[in-house]
LUMFI-447590 format. One line per 5 residues: number of its first residue (from 1); for each residue x, y, z of N, C-alpha, C. Coordinates in nm, 4 decimals. Last residue first. Layout:
N
NUM = X Y Z X Y Z X Y Z; ...;
***
This chain:
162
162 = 1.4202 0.6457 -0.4469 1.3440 0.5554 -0.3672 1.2378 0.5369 -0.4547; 1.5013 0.9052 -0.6219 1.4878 0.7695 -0.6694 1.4417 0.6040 -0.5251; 1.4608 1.1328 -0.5480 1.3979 1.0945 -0.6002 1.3944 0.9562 -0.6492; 1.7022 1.2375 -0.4285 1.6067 1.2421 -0.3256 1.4447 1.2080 -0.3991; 1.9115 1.1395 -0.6604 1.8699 1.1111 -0.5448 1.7475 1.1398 -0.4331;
157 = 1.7396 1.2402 -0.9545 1.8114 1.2759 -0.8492 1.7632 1.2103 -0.7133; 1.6865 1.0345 -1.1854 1.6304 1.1172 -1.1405 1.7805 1.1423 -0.9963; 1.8335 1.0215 -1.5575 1.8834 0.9787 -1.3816 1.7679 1.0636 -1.3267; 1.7209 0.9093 -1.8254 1.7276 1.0796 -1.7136 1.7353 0.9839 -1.5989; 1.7910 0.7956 -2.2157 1.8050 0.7495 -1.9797 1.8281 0.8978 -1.9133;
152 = 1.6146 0.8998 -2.4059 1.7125 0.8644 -2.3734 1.7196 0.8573 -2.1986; 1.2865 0.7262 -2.5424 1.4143 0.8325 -2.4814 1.5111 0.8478 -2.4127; 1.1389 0.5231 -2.5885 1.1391 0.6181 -2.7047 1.2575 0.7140 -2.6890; 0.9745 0.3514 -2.4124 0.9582 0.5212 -2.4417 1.0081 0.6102 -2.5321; 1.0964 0.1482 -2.4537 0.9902 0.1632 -2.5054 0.9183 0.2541 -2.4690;
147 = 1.3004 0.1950 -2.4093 1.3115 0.1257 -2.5520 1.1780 0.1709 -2.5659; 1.3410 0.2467 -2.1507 1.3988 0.3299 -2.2347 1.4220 0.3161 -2.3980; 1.2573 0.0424 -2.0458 1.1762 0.1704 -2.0289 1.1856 0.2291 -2.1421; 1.4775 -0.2013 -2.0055 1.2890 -0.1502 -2.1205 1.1905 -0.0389 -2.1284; 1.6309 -0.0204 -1.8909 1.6917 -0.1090 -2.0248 1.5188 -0.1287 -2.0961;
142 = 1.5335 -0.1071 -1.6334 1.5476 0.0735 -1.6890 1.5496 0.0320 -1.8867; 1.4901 -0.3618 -1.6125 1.3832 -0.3123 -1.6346 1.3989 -0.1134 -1.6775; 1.7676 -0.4215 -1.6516 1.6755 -0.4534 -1.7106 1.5825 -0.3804 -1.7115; 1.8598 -0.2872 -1.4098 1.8939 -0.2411 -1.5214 1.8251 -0.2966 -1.5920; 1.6840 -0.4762 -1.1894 1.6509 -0.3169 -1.1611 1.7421 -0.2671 -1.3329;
137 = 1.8876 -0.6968 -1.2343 1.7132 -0.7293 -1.3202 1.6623 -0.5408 -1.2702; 2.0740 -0.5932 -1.1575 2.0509 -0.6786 -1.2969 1.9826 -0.6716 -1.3223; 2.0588 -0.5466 -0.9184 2.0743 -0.4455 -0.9755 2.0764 -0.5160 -1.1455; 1.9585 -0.8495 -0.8158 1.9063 -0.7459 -0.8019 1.9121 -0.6418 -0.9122; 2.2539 -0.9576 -0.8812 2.1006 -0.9989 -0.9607 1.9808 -0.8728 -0.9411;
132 = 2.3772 -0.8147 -0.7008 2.4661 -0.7608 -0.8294 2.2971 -0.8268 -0.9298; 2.2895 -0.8482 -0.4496 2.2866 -0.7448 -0.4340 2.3015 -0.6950 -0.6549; 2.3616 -1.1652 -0.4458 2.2251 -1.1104 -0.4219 2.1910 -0.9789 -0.4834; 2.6259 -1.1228 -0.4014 2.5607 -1.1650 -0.5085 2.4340 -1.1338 -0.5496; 2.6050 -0.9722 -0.1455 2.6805 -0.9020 -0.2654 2.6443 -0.9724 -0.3796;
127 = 2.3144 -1.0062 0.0432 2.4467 -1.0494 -0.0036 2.4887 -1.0284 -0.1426; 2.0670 -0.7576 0.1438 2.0922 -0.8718 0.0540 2.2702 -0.9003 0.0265; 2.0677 -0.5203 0.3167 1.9792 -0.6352 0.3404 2.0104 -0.7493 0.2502; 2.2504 -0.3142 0.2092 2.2272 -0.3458 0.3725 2.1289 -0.4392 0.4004; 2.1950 -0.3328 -0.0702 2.3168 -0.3474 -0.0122 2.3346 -0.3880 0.1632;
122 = 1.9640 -0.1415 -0.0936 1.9442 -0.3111 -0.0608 2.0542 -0.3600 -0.0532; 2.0384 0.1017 0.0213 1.9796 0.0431 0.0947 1.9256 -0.1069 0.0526; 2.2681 0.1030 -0.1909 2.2641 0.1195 -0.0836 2.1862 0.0742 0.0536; 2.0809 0.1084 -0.4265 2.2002 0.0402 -0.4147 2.2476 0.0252 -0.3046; 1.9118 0.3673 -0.4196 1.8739 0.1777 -0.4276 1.9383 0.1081 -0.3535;
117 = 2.1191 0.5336 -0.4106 2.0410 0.5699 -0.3080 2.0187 0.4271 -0.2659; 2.2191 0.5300 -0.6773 2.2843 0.4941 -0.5892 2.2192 0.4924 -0.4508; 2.0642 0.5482 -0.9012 2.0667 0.3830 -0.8435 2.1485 0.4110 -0.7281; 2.0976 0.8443 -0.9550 1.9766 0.7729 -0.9494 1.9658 0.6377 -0.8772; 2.3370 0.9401 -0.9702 2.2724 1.0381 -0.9734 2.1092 0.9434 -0.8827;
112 = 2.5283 0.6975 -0.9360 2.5976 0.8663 -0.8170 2.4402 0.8597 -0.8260; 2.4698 0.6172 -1.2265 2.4027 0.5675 -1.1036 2.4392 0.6276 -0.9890; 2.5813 0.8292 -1.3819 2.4773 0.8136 -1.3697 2.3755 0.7399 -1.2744; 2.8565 0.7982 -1.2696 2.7556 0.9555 -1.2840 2.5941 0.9264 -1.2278; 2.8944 0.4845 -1.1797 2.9268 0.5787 -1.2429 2.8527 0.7006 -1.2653;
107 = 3.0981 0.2918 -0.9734 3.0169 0.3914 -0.9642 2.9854 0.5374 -1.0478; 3.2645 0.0255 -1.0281 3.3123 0.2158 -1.0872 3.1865 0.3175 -1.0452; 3.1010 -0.1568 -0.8819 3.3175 -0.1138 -0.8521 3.2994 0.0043 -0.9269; 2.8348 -0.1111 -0.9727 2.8913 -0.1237 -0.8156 3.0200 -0.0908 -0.8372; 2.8806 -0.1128 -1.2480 2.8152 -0.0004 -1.1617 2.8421 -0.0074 -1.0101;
102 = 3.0242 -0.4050 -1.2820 3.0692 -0.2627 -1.3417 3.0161 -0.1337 -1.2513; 2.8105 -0.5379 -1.2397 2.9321 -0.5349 -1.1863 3.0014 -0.3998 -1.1979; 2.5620 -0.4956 -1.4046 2.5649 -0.4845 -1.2478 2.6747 -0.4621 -1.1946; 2.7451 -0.5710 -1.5892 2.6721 -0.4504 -1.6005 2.6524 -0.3695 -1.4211; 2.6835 -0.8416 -1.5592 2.8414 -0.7732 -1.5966 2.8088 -0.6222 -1.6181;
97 = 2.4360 -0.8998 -1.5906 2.5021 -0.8840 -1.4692 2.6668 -0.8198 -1.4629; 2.3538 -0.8088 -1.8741 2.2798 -0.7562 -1.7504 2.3801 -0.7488 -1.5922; 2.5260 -1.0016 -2.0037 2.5147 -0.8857 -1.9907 2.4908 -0.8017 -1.9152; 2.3957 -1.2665 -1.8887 2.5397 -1.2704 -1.8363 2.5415 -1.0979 -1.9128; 2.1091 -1.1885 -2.0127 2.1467 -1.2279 -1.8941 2.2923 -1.1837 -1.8003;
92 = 2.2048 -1.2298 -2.3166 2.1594 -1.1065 -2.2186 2.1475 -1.1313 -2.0584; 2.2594 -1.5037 -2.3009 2.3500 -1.3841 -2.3133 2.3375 -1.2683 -2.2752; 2.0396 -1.6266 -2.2078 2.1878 -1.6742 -2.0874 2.2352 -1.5365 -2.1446; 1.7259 -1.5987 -2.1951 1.8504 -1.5583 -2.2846 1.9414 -1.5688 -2.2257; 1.5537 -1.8480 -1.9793 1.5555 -1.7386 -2.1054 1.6805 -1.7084 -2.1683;
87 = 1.6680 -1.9092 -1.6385 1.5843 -1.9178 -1.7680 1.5871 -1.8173 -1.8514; 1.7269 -1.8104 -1.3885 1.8182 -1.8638 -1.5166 1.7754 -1.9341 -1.6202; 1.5920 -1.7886 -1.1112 1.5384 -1.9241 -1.2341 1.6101 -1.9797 -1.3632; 1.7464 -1.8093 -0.8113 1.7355 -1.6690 -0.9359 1.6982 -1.7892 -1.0615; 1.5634 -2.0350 -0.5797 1.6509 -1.9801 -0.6421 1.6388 -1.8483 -0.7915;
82 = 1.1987 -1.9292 -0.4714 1.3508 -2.0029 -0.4490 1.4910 -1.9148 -0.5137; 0.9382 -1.8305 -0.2983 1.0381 -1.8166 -0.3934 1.1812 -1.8742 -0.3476; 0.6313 -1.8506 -0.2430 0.7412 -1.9343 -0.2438 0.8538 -1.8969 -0.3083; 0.3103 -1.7337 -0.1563 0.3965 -1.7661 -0.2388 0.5329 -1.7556 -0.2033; -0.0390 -1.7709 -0.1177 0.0906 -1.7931 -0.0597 0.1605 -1.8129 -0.1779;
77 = -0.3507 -1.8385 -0.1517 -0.2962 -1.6860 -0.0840 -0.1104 -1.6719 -0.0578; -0.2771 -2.0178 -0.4195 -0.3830 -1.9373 -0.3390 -0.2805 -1.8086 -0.2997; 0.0263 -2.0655 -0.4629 -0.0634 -2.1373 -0.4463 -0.1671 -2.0610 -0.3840; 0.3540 -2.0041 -0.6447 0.2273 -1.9808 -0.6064 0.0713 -2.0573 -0.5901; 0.6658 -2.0288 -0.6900 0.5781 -2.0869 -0.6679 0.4930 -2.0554 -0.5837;
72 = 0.9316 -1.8601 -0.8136 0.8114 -1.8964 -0.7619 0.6947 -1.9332 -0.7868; 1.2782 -1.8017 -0.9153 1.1649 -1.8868 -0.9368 1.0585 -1.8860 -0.8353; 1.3696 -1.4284 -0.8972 1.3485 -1.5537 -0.8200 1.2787 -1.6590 -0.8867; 1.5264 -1.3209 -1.1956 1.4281 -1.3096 -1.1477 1.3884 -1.4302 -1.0396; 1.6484 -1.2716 -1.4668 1.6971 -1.2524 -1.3310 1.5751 -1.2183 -1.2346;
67 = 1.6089 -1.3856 -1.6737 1.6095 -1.4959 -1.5915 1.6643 -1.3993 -1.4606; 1.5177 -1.2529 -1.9015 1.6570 -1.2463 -1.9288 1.7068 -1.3405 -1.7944; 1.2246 -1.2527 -1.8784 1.3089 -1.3123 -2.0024 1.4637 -1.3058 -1.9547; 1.0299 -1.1608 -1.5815 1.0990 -1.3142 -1.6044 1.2112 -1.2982 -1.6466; 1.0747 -0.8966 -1.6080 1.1884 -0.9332 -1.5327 1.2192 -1.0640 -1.5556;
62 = 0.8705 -0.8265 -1.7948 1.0412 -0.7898 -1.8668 1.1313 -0.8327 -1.7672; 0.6264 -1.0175 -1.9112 0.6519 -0.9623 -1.8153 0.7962 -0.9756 -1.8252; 0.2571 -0.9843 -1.9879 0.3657 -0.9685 -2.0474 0.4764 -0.9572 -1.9059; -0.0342 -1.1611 -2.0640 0.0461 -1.1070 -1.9425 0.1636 -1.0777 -2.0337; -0.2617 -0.9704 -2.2983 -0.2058 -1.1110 -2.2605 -0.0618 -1.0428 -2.1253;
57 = -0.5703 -0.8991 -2.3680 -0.4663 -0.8816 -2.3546 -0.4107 -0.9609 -2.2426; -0.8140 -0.8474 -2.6436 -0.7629 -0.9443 -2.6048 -0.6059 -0.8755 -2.4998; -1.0956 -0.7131 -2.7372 -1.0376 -0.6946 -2.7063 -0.9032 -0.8047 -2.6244; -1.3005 -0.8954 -2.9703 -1.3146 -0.8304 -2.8805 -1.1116 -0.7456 -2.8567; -1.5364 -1.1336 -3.1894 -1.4250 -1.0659 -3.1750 -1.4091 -0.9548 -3.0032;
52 = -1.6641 -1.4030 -2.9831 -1.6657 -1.3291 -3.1435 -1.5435 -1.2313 -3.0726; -1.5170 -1.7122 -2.9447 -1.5331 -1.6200 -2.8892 -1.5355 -1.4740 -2.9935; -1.4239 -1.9314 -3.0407 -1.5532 -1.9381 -3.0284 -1.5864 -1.8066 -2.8973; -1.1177 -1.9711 -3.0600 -1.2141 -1.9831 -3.1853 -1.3576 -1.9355 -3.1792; -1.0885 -1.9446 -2.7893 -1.0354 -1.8289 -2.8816 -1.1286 -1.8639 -3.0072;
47 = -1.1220 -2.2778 -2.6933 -1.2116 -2.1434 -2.6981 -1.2314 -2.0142 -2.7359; -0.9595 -2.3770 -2.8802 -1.0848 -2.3996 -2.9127 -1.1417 -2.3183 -2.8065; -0.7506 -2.2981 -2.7395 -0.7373 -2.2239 -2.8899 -0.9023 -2.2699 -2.9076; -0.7683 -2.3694 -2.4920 -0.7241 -2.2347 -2.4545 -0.7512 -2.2146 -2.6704; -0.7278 -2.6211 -2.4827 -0.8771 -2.5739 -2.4534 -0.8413 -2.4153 -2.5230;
42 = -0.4332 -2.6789 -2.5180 -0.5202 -2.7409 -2.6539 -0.6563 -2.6608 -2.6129; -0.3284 -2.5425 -2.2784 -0.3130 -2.4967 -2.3575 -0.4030 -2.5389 -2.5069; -0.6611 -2.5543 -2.0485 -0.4893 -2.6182 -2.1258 -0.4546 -2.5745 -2.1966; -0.7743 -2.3277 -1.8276 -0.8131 -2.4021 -1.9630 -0.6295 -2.4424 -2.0017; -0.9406 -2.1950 -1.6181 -0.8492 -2.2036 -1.6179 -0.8390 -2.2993 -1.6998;
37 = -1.2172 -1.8447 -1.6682 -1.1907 -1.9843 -1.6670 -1.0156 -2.0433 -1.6547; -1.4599 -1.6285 -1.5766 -1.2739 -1.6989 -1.5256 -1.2898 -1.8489 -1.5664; -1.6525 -1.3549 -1.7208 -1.5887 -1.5412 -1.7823 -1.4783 -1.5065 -1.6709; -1.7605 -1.1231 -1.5871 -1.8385 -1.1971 -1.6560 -1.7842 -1.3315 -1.7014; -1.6404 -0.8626 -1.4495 -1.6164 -0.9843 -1.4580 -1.7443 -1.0567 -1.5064;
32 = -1.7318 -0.5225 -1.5607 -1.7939 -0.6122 -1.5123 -1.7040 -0.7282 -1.5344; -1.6663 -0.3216 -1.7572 -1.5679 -0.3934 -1.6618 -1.6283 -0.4799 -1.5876; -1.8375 -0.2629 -1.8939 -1.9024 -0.1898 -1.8282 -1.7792 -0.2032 -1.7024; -1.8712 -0.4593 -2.1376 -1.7739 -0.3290 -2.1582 -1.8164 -0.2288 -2.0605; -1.7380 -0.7090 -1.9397 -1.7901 -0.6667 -2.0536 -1.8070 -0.5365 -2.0639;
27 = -1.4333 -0.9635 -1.9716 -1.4939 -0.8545 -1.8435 -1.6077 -0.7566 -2.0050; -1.2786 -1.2691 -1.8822 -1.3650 -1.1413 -1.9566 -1.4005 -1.0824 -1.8512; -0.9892 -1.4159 -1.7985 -1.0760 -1.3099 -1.7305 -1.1089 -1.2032 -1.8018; -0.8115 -1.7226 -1.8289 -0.8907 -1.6180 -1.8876 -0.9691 -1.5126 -1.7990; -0.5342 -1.8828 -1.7499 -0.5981 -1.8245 -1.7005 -0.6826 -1.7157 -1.7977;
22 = -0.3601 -2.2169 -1.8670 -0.4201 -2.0756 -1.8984 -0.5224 -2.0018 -1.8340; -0.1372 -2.4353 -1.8374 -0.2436 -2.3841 -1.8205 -0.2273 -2.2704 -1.8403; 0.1610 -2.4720 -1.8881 0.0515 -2.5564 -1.8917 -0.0738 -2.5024 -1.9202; 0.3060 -2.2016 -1.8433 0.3243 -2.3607 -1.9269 0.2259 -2.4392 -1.9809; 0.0571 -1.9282 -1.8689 0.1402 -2.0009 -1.8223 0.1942 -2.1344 -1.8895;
17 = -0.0873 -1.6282 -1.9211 0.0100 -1.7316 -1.9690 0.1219 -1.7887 -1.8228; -0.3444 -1.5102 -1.8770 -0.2754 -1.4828 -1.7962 -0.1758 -1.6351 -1.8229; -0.5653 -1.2796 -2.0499 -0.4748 -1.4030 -2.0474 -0.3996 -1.4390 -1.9615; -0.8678 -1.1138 -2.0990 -0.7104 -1.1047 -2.0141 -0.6360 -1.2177 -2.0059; -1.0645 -0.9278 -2.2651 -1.0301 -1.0673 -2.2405 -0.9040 -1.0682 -2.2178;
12 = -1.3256 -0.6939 -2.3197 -1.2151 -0.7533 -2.2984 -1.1817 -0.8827 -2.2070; -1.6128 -0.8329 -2.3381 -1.5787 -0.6624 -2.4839 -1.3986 -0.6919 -2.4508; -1.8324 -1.0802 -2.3506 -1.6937 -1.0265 -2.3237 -1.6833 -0.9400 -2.4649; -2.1173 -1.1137 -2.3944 -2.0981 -1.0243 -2.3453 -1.9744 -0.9678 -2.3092; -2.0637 -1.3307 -2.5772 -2.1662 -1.2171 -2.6604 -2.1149 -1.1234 -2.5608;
7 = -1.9863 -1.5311 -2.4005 -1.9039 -1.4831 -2.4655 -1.9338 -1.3957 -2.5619; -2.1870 -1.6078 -2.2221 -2.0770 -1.5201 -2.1685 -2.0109 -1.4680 -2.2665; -2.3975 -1.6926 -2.3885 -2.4290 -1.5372 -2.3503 -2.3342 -1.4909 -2.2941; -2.2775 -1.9679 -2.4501 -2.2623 -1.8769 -2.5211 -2.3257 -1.7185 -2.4935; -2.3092 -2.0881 -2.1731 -2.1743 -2.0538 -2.2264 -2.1840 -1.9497 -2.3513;
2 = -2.5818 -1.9037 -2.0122 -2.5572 -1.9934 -2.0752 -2.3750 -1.9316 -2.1167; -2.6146 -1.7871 -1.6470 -2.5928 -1.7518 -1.7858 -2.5332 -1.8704 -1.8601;
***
């Protein structure tokens, strides 16, 4: 297939953001893969220009921003993770974990009801620092649920929260 019959036939188009480079994956409206390309950020707008209209959706992801999240490095079938990356918002960040703190020493209702089960069993595999980033970036991600559902925080009950 010529370059321009791939892009008559993308209905959606998947982004997959990175620094440098850019991952694309059309697909046409049957889901069929039809375009992978891996393009620079300067390729990545001159081909948006020359793609008629469609469906576009881009990676989004709530553990990177606030940095509590391992740095890794991925190559093919293998991946690498180092240190917690401490990238993005330091303030929300240092929130998140003073948060963490707090729920471990006062154990409160609400995590009794739901995080405490978590808490516990990665408590028995990760070091207390370890253990407080963890429950940082696990409140984060409750912390976006609950924004972007619309409702207020329901503990599930222990024999529900594994």
């Amino acid at each position: 297939m010529t370059q321009s019959s791939f892009s008559s036939a993308i209905a959606t188009l998947g982004i997959d953001l990175g620094k440098n480079s850019f991952h694309l994956v059309g697909q046409d409206e049957r889901g069929a893969i039809v375009l992978r390309l891996k393009l620079s950020r300067t390729q990545l707008t001159q081909r948006l220009a020359n793609i008629p209209p469609c469906l576009i959706g881009m990676e989004a992801c709530a553990g990177a921003w606030p940095g509590l999240v391992p740095r890794q490095e991925s190559t093919g079938d293998r991946t690498i993770r180092g240190r917690i990356s401490k990238r993005g918002n330091t303030y929300l960040r240092t929130l998140f974990v003073q948060a963490a703190h707090i729920v471990l020493v006062r154990r409160p209702h609400g995590a009794r009801l739901g995080l405490w089960p978590w808490i516990e069993t990665a408590g028995r595999r990760l070091h207390r620092n370890m253990l407080v980033i963890a429950l940082a970036n696990k409140l984060a991600r409750i912390a976006w649920a609950v924004l972007a559902q619309g409702h207020a925080y329901q503990p599930r009950s222990a024999s529900h929260a594994m």
